[in-house]
BAVEXTI-220036 format. One record per residue (C-alpha): residue number from 1; x, y, z; residue in three letters. Coordinates in steps of 0.2 Angstrom, whole numbers, plus 2048, in hexadecimal, padded with zeros to 3 digits. Example, Ala and Ser with C-alpha at 12.3 -4.5 7.8 and 13.67 -1.06 7.14 Angstrom:
REM residues 2
[selo 1,[83E,7EA,827],"ALA"] [selo 2,[844,7FB,824],"SER"] 
***
This chain:
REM residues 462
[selo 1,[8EE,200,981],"UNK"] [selo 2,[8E1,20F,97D],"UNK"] [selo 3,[8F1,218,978],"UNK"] [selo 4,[8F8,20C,96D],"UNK"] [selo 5,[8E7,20B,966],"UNK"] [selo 6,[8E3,21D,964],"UNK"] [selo 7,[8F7,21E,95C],"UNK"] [selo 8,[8F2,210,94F],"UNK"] [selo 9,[8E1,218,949],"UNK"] [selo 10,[8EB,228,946],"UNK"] [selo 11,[8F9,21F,93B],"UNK"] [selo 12,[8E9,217,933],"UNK"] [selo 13,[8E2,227,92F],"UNK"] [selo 14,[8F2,22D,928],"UNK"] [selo 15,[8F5,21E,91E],"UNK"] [selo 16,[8E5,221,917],"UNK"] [selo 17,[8E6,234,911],"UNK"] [selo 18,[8F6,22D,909],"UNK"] [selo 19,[8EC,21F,900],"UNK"] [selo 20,[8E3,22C,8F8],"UNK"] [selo 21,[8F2,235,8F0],"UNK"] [selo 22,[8FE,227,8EE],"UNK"] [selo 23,[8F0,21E,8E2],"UNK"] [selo 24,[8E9,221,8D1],"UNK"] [selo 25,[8DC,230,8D1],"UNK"] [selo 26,[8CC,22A,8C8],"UNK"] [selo 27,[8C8,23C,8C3],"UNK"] [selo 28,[8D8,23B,8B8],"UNK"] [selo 29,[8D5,231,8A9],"UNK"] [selo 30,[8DE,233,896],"UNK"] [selo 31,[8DA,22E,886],"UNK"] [selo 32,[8E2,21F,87C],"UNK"] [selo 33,[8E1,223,869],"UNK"] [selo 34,[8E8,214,85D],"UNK"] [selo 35,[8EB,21C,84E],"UNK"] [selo 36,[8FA,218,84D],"UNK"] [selo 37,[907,209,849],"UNK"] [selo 38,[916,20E,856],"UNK"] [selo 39,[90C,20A,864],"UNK"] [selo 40,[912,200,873],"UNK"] [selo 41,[909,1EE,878],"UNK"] [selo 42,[8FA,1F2,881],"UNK"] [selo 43,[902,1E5,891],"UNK"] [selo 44,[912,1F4,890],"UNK"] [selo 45,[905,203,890],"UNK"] [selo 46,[8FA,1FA,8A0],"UNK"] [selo 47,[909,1FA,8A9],"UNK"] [selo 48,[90E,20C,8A6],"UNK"] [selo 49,[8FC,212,8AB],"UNK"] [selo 50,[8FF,209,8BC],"UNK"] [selo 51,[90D,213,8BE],"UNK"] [selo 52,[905,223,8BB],"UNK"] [selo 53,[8F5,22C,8C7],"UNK"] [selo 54,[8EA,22B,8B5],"UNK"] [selo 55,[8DC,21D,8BD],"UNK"] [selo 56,[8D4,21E,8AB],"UNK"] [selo 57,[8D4,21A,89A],"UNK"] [selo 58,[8C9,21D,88A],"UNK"] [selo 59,[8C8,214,87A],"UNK"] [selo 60,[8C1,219,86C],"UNK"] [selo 61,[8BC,207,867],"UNK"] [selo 62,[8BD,1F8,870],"UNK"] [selo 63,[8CC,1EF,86C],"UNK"] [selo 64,[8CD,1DE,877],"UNK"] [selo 65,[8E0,1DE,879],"UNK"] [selo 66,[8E0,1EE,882],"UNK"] [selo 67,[8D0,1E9,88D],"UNK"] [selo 68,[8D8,1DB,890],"UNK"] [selo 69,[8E9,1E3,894],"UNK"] [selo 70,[8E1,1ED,8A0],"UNK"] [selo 71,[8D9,1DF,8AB],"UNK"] [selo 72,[8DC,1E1,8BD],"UNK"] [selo 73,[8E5,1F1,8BC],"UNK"] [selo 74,[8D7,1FA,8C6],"UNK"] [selo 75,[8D7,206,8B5],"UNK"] [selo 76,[8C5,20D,8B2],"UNK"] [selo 77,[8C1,20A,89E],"UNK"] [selo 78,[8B5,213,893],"UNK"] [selo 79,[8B5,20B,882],"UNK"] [selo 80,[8A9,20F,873],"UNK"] [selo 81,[89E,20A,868],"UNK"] [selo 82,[8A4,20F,854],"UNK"] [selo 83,[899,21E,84D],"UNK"] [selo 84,[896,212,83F],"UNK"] [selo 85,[88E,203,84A],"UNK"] [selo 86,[881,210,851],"UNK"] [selo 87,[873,20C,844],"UNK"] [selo 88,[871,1F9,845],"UNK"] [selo 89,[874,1FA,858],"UNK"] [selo 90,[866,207,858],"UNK"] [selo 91,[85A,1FB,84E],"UNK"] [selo 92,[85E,1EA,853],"UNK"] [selo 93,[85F,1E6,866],"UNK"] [selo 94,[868,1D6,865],"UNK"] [selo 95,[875,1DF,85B],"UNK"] [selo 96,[878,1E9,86C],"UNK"] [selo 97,[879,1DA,875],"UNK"] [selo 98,[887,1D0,86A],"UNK"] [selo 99,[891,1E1,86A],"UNK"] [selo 100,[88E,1E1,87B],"UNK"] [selo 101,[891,1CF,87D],"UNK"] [selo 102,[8A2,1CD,873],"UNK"] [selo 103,[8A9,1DD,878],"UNK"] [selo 104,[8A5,1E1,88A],"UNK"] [selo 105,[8A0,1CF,894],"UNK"] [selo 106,[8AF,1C4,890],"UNK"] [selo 107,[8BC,1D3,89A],"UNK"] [selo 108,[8AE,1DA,8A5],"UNK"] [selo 109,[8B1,1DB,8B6],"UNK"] [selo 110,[8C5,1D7,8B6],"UNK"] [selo 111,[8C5,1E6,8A8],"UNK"] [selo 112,[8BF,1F3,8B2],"UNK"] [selo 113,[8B4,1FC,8A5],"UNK"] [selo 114,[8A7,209,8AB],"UNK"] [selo 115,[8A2,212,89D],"UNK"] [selo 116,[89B,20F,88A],"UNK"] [selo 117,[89A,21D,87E],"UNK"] [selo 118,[890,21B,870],"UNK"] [selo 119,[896,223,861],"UNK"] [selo 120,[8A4,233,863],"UNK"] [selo 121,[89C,244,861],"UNK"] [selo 122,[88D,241,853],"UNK"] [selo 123,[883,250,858],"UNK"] [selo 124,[890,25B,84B],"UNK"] [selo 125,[891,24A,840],"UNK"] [selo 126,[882,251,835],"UNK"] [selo 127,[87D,243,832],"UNK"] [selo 128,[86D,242,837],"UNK"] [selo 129,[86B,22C,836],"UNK"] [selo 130,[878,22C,842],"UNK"] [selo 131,[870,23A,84C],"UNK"] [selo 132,[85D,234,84D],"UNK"] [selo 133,[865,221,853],"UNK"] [selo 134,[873,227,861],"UNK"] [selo 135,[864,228,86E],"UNK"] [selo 136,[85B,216,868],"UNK"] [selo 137,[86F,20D,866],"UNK"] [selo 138,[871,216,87A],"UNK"] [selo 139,[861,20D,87F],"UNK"] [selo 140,[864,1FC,877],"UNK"] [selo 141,[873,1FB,87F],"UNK"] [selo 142,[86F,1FE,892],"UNK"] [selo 143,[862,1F2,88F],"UNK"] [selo 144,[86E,1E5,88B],"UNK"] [selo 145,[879,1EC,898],"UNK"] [selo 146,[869,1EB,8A6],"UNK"] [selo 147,[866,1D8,89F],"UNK"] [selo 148,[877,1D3,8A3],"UNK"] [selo 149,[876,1D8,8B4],"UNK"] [selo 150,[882,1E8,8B2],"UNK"] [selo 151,[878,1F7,8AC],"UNK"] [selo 152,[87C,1FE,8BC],"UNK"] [selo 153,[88E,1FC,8BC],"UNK"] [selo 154,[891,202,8AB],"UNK"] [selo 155,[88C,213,8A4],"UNK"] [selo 156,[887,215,892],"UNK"] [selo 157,[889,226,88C],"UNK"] [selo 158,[890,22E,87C],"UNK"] [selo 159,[89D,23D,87A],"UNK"] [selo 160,[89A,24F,872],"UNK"] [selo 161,[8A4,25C,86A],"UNK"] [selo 162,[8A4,270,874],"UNK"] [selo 163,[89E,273,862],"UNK"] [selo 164,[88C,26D,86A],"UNK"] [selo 165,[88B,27C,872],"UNK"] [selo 166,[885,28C,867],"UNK"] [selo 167,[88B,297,877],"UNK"] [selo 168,[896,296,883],"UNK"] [selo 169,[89D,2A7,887],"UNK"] [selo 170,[89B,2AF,896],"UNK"] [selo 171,[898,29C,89D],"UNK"] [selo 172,[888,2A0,8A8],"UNK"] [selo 173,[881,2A3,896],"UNK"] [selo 174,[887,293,88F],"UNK"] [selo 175,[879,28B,882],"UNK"] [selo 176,[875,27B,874],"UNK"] [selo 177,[876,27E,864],"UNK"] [selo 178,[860,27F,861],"UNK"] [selo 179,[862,276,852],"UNK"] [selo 180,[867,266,85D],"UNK"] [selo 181,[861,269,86D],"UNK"] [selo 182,[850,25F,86D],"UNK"] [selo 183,[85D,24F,868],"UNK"] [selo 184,[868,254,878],"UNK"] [selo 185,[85A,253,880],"UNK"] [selo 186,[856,243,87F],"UNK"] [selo 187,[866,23F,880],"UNK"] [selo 188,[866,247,890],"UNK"] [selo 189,[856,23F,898],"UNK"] [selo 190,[860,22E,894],"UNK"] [selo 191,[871,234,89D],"UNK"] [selo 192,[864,23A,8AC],"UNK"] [selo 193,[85B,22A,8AC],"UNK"] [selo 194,[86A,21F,8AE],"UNK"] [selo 195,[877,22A,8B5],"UNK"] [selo 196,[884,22A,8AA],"UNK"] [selo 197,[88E,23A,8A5],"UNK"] [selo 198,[88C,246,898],"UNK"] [selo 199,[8A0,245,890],"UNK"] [selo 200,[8A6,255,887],"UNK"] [selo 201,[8B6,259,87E],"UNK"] [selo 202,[8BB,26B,883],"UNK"] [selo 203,[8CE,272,87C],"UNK"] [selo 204,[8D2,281,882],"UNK"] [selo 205,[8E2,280,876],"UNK"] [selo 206,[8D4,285,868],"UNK"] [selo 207,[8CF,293,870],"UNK"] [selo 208,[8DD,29A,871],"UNK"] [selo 209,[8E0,297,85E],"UNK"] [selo 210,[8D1,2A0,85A],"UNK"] [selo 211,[8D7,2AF,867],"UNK"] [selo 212,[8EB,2AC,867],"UNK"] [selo 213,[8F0,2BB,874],"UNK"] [selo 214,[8FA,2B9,881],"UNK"] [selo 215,[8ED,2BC,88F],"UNK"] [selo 216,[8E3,2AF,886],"UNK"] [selo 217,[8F3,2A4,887],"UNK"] [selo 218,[8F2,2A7,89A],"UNK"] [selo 219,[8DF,2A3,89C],"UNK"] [selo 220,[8E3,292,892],"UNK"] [selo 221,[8F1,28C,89B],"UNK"] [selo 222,[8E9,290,8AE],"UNK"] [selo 223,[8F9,29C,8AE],"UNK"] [selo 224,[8F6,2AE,8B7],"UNK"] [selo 225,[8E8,2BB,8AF],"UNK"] [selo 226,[8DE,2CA,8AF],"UNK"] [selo 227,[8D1,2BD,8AC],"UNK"] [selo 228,[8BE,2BC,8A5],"UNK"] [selo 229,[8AF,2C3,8AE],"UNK"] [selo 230,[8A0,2BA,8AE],"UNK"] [selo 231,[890,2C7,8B1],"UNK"] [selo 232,[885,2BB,8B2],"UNK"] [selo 233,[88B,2B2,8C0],"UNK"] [selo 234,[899,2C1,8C6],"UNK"] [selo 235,[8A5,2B2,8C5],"UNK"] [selo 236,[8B6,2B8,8BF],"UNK"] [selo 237,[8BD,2A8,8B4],"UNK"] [selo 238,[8D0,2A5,8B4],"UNK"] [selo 239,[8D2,296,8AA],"UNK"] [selo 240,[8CA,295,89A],"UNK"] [selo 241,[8C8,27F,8A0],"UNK"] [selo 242,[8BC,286,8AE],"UNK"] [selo 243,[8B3,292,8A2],"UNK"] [selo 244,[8B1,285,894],"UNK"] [selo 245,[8A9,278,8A1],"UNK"] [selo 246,[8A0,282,8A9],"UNK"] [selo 247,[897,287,89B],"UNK"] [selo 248,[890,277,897],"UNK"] [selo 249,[88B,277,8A9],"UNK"] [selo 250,[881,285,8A5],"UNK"] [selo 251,[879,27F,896],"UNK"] [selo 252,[875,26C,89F],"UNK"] [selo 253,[86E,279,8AC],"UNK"] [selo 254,[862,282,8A1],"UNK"] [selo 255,[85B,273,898],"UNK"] [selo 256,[857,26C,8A9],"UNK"] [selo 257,[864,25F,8AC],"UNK"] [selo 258,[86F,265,8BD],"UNK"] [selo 259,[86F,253,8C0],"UNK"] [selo 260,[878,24C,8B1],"UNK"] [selo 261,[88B,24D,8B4],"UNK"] [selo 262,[89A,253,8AA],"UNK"] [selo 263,[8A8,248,8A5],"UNK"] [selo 264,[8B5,250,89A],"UNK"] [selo 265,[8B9,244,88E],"UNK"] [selo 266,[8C8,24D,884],"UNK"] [selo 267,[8D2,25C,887],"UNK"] [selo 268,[8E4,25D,883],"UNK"] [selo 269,[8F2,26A,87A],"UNK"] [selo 270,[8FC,266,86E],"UNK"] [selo 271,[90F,265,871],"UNK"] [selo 272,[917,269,85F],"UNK"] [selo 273,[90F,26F,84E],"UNK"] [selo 274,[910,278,83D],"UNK"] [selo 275,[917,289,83B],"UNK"] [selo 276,[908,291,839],"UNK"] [selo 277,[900,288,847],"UNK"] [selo 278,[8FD,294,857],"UNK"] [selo 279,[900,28A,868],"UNK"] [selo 280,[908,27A,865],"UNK"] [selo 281,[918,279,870],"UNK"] [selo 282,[91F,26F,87E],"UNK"] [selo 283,[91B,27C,88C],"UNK"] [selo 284,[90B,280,887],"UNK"] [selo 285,[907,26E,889],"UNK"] [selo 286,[90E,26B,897],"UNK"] [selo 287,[909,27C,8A1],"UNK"] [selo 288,[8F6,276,89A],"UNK"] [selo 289,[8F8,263,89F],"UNK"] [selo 290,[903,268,8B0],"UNK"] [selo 291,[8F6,274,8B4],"UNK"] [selo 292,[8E6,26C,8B2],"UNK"] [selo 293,[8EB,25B,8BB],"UNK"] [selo 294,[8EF,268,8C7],"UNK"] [selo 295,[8DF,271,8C8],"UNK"] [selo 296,[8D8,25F,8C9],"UNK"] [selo 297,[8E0,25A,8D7],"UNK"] [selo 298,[8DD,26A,8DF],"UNK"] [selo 299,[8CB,266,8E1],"UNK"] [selo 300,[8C5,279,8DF],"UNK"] [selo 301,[8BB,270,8D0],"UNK"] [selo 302,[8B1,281,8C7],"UNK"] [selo 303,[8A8,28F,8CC],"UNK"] [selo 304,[89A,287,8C9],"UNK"] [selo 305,[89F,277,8D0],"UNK"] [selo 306,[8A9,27A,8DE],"UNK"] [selo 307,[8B1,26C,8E8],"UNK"] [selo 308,[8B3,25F,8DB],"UNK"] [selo 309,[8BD,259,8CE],"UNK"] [selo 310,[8B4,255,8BF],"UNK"] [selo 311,[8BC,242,8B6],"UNK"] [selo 312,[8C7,24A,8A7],"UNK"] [selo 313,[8D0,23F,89B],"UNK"] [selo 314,[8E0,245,893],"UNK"] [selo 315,[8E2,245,881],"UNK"] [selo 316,[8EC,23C,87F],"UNK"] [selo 317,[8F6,22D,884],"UNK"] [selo 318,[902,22C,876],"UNK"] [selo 319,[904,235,865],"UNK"] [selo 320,[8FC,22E,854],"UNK"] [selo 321,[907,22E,847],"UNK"] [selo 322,[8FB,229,83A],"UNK"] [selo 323,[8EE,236,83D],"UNK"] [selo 324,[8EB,241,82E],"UNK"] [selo 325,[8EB,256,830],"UNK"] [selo 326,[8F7,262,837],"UNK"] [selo 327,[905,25B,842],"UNK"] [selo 328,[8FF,260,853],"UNK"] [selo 329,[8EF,252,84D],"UNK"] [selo 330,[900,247,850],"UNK"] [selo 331,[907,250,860],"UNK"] [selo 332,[8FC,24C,86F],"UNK"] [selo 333,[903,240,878],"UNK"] [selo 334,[90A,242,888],"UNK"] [selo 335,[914,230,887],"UNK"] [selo 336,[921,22A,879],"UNK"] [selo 337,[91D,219,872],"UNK"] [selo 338,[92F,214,87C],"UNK"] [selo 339,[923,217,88B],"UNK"] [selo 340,[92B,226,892],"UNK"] [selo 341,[924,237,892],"UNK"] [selo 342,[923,245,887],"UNK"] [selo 343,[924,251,897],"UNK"] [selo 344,[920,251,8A7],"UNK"] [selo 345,[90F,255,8AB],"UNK"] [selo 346,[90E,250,8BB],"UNK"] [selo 347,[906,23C,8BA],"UNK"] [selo 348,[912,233,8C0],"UNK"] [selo 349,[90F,229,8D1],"UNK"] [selo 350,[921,22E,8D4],"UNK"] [selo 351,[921,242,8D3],"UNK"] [selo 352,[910,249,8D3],"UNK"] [selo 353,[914,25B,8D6],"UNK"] [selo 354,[914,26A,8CB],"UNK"] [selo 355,[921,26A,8BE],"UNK"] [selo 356,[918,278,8B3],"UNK"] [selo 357,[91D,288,8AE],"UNK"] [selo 358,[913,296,8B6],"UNK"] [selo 359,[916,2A5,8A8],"UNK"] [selo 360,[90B,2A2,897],"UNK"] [selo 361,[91A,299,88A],"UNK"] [selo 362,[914,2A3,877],"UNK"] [selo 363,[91C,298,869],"UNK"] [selo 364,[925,2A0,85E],"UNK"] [selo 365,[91D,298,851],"UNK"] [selo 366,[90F,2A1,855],"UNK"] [selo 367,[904,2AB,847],"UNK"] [selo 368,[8F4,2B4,849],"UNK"] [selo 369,[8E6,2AA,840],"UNK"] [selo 370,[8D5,2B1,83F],"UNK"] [selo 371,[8D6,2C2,83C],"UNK"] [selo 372,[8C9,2C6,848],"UNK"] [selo 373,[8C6,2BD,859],"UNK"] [selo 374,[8B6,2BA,855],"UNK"] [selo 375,[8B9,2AF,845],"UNK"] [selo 376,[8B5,29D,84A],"UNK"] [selo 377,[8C2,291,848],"UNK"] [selo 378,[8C0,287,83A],"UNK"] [selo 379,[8CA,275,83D],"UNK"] [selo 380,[8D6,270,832],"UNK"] [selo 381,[8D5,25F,834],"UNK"] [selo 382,[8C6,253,835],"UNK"] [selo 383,[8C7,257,847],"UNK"] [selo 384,[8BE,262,84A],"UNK"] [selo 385,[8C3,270,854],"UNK"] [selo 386,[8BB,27D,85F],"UNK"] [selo 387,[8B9,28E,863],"UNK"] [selo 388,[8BF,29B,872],"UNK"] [selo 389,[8B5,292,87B],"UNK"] [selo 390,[8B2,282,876],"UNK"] [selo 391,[8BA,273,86D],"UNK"] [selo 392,[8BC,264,863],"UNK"] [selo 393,[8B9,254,858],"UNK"] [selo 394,[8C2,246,856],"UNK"] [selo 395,[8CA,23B,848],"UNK"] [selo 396,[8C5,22B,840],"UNK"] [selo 397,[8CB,21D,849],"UNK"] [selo 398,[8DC,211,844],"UNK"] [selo 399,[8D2,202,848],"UNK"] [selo 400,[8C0,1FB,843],"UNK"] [selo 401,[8BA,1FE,854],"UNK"] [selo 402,[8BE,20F,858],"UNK"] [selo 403,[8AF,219,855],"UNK"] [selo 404,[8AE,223,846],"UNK"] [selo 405,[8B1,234,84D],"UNK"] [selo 406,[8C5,232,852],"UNK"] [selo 407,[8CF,231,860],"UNK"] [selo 408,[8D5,243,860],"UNK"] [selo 409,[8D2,254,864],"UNK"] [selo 410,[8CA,260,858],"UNK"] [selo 411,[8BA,267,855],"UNK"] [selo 412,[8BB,279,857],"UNK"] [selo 413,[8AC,282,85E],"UNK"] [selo 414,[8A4,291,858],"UNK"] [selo 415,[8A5,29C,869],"UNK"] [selo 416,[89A,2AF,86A],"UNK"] [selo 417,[8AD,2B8,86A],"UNK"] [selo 418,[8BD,2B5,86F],"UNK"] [selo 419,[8BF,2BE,880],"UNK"] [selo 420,[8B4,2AF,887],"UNK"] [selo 421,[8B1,2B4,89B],"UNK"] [selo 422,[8BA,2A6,8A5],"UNK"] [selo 423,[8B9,2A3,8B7],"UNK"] [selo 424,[8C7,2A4,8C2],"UNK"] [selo 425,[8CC,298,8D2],"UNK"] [selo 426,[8D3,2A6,8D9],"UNK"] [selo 427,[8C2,2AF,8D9],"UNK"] [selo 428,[8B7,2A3,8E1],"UNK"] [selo 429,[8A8,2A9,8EA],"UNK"] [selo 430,[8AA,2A7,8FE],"UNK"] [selo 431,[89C,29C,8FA],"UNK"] [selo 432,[8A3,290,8F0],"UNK"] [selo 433,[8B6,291,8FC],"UNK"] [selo 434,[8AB,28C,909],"UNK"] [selo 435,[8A2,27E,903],"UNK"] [selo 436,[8B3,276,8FD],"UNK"] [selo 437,[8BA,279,910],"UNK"] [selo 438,[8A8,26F,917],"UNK"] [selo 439,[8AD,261,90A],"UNK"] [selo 440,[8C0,25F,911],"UNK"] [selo 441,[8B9,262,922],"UNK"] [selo 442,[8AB,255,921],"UNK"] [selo 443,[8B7,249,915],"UNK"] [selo 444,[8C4,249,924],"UNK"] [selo 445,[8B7,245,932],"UNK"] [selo 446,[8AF,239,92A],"UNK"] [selo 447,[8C0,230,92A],"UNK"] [selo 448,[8C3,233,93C],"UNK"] [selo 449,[8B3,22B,93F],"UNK"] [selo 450,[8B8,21F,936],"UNK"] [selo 451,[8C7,21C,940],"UNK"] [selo 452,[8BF,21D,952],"UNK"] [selo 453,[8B5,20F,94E],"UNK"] [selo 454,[8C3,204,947],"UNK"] [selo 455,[8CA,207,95C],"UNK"] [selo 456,[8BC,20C,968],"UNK"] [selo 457,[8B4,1FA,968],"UNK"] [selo 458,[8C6,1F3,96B],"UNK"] [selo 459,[8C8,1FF,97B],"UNK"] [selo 460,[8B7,1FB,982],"UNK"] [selo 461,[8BE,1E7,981],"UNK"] [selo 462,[8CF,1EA,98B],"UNK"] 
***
C-alpha cells in the first residue's frame, strides 16, 4: 500500500507540472483594441482566448459586452477609464463611485478584472489639466474601490508611453524626463502604496525604425547579435525588449521605487505596411511575437530581473480597420476577424513551440529614414512613436469608453543614440543563472513537499 501511495503522489506531482503548462500563463496578456467594425462578437472572441495560453486581456474602455462575454473564463481584465473622464473623477468623489458602480460591480467577480488604468499615457498628453488630476482621479477611485470591499483585489494604476523616459540608453542609465518627474513621483508613491504596477508601452519595432541596420534588426527580433554592452552594469544586452525594460527598471530604481513593479502594457510589430515603411512584414512579426512569448516562457526574465517573467500584453488582438495613419496603425493583429490567425506565434494551447524564424527577415520594403541614427523618430500618426529605445502612444478610441489615448502602438521615444546597449540572455551573470536555478530548485521541492504530505498521513493510518 506505501507503494501504491508513493506511485500516486508521483503521478500527482507530474499531473501537476503539466497543469502549469497545459493552462493559460497569466504573465501572457494581449490587447483588445475596437476601432474597428469587422470585429467578431465578444461571446466568439472569449472563446477563442480560451483556446489560446494568453490568460489576459486589456481594454481600452470598459465596454459591458466584452466584460460580460468574459465572465467565468478565468481571463484576467484590465479595462480603463477614458483620458477625458479624468477631470470630474478627479474632483468629484461620487463620480468615481457611479463609474465604479456601473462599470465594474454589476460583472465583478464572475468578470475577472484585476486592474483599472486611468487614463492612457497622459504624461506626453501636454495637457497639463489632465496631468495635475491623474494622481487625485487614481485616489478617488481606490477609495471607491476600498468602500466596496475590493481595493485589495483590484489595482488601480494608469499606463505611460517609453517617451516618459528622457534616457534610456545604455539601460543602467535609464532616467525621467525632469520636466515630469515630480508628477511620477506622486504617481509612484500611489502605485507603492497600493501595489499596483507601473504599465509601460515599449516597441522595439521603433527602434529599429529610427536605427534600420540589420544588427539592429537582430537585437529587435531576440534573433543572434554582436549585441550591446552595458558599462554601467558590464551587462551585455541581446534583445533590445530586455534593454528597453530594464531601463525603466533603472529609472524606478533611481527615484527610489525598487518596490513598484513593471507590467508592459503594449509592445507589438507590425506585420504589413507602406513602402516607405522600414519593418513591417510577416516575419518580422512573427520572429518578434514568437520570440518574445518565448523569452516569457523561458523565465530568464532580465538582467536585471532574473528569474521572472514580467505580465506583457500583446498588441494586438485583432487589426483596426478604422484607425487613421500609416497602414501598419491597421496591421497589428495577430487574429483575423474570422478568428483564425495571422501567423503562428506560438499561443495556441495546441502547439506551443517555437515556430519563428531564427535569422533577422529585412523587408524589402525597407528605406532608411533618418539620416542619422541619432534623429528621433517622429510618429506619423497620432500614435505616438518611440525611439531606439523606447516606444509608443496610442490612438483615440472606437467607442465612448475607450480612453482618449488609443488602443494602439505609437509614440516614439526620443533615445540618447541608436546603438542603445542591450542585454543579452546569453550573457547573464553566474549570479543571476544561479538564482534562476535556486527558484526552479526551491519551486520543485516545495511541490514535493507538497506531495508527501498529501501520502505520509495515509501510510501512518495502514
Amino acid at each position: 500500500m506505501a507503494n501504491l501511495l508513493q506511485t500516486s503522489s508521483f503521478f500527482f506531482l507530474c499531473f501537476f507540472h503539466l497543469a502549469l503548462f497545459a493552462e493559460s500563463e497569466s504573465f501572457i496578456g494581449i490587447n483588445y483594441g475596437q476601432i474597428a467594425d469587422n470585429l467578431p462578437a465578444p461571446e466568439a472572441t472569449a472563446k477563442l482566448l480560451q483556446s489560446t495560453s494568453i490568460g489576459k486581456v486589456r481594454l481600452y474602455g470598459s465596454d459591458p459586452v466584452i466584460i460580460k462575454a468574459l465572465a467565468n473564463t478565468g481571463v484576467g481584465i484590465m479595462i480603463g477609464v477614458a483620458n477625458g473622464d479624468i477631470p470630474p473623477m478627479a474632483s468629484d468623489p461620487n463620480f468615481a463611485k457611479g463609474w465604479l458602480s456601473s462599470k465594474v460591480l454589476p460583472f465583478y467577480p464572475a468578470s475577472k478584472i484585476i486592474v483599472i488604468n486611468v487614463g492612457n499615457e497622459v504624461m506626453l498628453s501636454n495637457d497639463q489639466n489632465l496631468m495635475t488630476n491623474l494622481l487625485p482621479a487614481m485616489q478617488n477611485l481606490q477609495n471607491a474601490l476600498n468602500e466596496a470591499s475590493i481595493g485589495g483585489k483590484i489595482k488601480v494604476s494608469t499606463v505611460h508611453a517609453m517617451a516618459v523616459l528622457k534616457q534610456s540608453e545604455p539601460p543602467s542609465s535609464g532616467s525621467f524626463d525632469p520636466s515630469i518627474t515630480d508628477l511620477l513621483k506622486g504617481l509612484l508613491e500611489f502605485n507603492k502604496a497600493t501595489g499596483s504596477p507601473f504599465a509601460v508601452n515599449p516597441y522595439p519595432y521603433f527602434a529599429y525604425q529610427s536605427d534600420p541596420r540589420p544588427d539592429t534588426l537582430a537585437f529587435c527580433l531576440f534573433q543572434p547579435n554582436s549585441g550591446r554592452f552595458d558599462a554601467g552594469t558590464n551587462i551585455k544586452y541581446t534583445s533590445m525588449f530586455d534593454a528597453q525594460v530594464d531601463a525603466v527598471r533603472s529609472a524606478l530604481n533611481a527615484l527610489g521605487f525598487k518596490e513598484v513593479e513593471i507590467v508592459i502594457a503594449e509592445t507589438g510589430w507590425p506585420y504589413k505596411g507602406d513602402s516607405n515603411e522600414v519593418g513591417p512584414s510577416i516575419e518580422n512579426a512573427k520572429a518578434y511575437n514568437g520570440n518574445l512569448i518565448s523569452h516569457l516562457r523561458s523565465m530568464v526574465g532580465t538582467p536585471l530581473m532574473p528569474g521572472i517573467s514580467v505580465d506583457t500584453y500583446l498588441f494586438a488582438l485583432y487589426d483596426e480597420n478604422l484607425k487613421p495613419g500609416p497602414t501598419s496603425e491597421r496591421s497589428f493583429g495577430l487574429f483575423k476577424p474570422d478568428l483564425t490567425m495571422t501567423y503562428d506565434a506560438g499561443l495556441s494551447k495546441a502547439n506551443s513551440q517555437d515556430p519563428m524564424p531564427k535569422t533577422p527577415v529585412t523587408p524589402s520594403n525597407t528605406s532608411m529614414p533618418p539620416s542619422s541614427p541619432k534623429t528621433p523618430v517622429t510618429p506619423s500618426s497620432p500614435e505616438t512613436p518611440m525611439t531606439p529605445s523606447l516606444p509608443k502612444t496610442s490612438m483615440p478610441p472606437s467607442s465612448p469608453e475607450a480612453p482618449v489615448t488609443s488602443s494602439s502602438p505609437k509614440t516614439p521615444v526620443p533615445s540618447s543614440s541608436p546603438k542603445t546597449k542591450s542585454v543579452s540572455k546569453a550573457d547573464l551573470s553566474a549570479a543571476q543563472l544561479q538564482s534562476n536555478i535556486n527558484y526552479a530548485v526551491q519551486f520543485n521541492l516545495g511541490v514535493l513537499v507538497l506531495s508527501q504530505i498529501l501520502w505520509h498521513p495515509m501510510l501512518h493510518m495502514l
